[in-house]
C-alpha angles and dihedrals in degrees: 000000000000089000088057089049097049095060086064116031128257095273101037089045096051094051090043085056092043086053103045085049082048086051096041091042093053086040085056101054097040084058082049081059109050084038090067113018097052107079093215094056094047091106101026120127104186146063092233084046086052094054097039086057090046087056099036089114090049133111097268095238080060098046086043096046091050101047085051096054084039103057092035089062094047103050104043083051094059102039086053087057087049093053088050095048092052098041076052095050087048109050086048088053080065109037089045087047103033103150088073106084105216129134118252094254090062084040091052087046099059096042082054087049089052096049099035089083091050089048098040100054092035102099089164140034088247096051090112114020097188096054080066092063092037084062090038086058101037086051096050088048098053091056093043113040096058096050090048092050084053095056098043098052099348086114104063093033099049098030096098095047083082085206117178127214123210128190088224117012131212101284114224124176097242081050087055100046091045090042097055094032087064094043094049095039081063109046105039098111089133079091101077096013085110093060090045101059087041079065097052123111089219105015087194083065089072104095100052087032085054098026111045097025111023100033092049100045084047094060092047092053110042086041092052084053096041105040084031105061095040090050078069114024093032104186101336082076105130126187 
């Protein structure tokens, strides 16, 4: 994240990231709306079974076409996160065991061994309610830790690097197109919203579950990475 913040200053960054939350979070309850006020998608719980009640009335070539797209896109989005994730779990496998001299695919390996029985019994989002603050609380620590580590001894161990922050940096396209790429990868969680709100308990409950809780705990976080880590690093930020 402090990659991404670096291609475009800390001001301009952080408004960038404010926006794309504003415009998933939009996206989100639009898809809340059509979840709940179109009669065919009443049951639906997924996001191929939302569009194919959006098009229920549609030529069937039309209602076909766009499940397929639908589901295409879903699902090779998701599998790209999961290859990031385990490539993830695996490089900090290795970092966290380094004396063990193994290459990141084996690493990867074993870390997909440990979590395949977790993801092959969870049917549903609350399987395993512990798993959820686990996550919570991983995620928390990976903002955090290296942000603490920097203030305590961030000074002397960054201070020949001679990096520069800019409150809005020299745009370039390749910038751009890293920048936005990181932010959106981040916060495109439209893609399995559908099968979110199939899970609640009161789906009516959403908006104030993803408005006033999720989207704001979102922002926090991925600023305090981003602004974070380039209040640190400055340009010289890598990932």
């Amino acid at each position: 994240m402090p990659r991404a913040i670096a291609q475009f200053g800390w001001a301009l960054g952080g408004v960038v990231m404010a926006l794309l939350l504003v415009a998933n979070v939009h996206v989100s309850i639009l898809m809340w709306k059509v979840r709940v006020g179109c009669k065919e998608c009443s049951a639906t719980h997924t996001y191929v079974g939302l569009v194919r009640g959006v098009f229920a009335t549609a030529p069937e070539w039309q209602r076909r076409a766009a499940m397929a797209v639908t589901g295409f896109s879903q699902y090779m989005f998701i599998f790209g996160q999961l290859c990031v994730f385990l490539l993830s779990a695996g490089k900090g496998l290795g970092m966290l065991f380094y004396k063990y001299q193994l290459c990141l695919p084996t690493w990867s390996l074993i870390a997909a061994g440990m979590l395949w029985p977790f993801a092959g019994t969870a049917r549903e989002m609350g399987t395993y309610e512990s798993l959820v603050w686990i996550n919570i609380i991983t995620l928390c620590g990976t903002v955090l830790i290296p942000l603490i580590y920097y203030l305590v001894a961030g000074s002397s161990e960054l201070s020949g690097m001679h990096a520069h922050r800019y409150a809005m940096s020299s745009l370039t396209f390749s910038g751009l197109l890293s920048g936005l790429s990181t932010f959106t990868f981040g916060l495109t969680s439209q893609f399995m919203i559908a099968e979110i709100i199939s899970e609640m308990k009161d789906p009516m409950e959403f908006p104030k579950a993803y408005g006033t809780i999720s989207a704001p705990f979102q922002l926090i976080a991925f600023l305090t990475a981003g602004l974070g880590g380039y209040y640190w690093l400055g340009d010289k930020s890598a990932g």
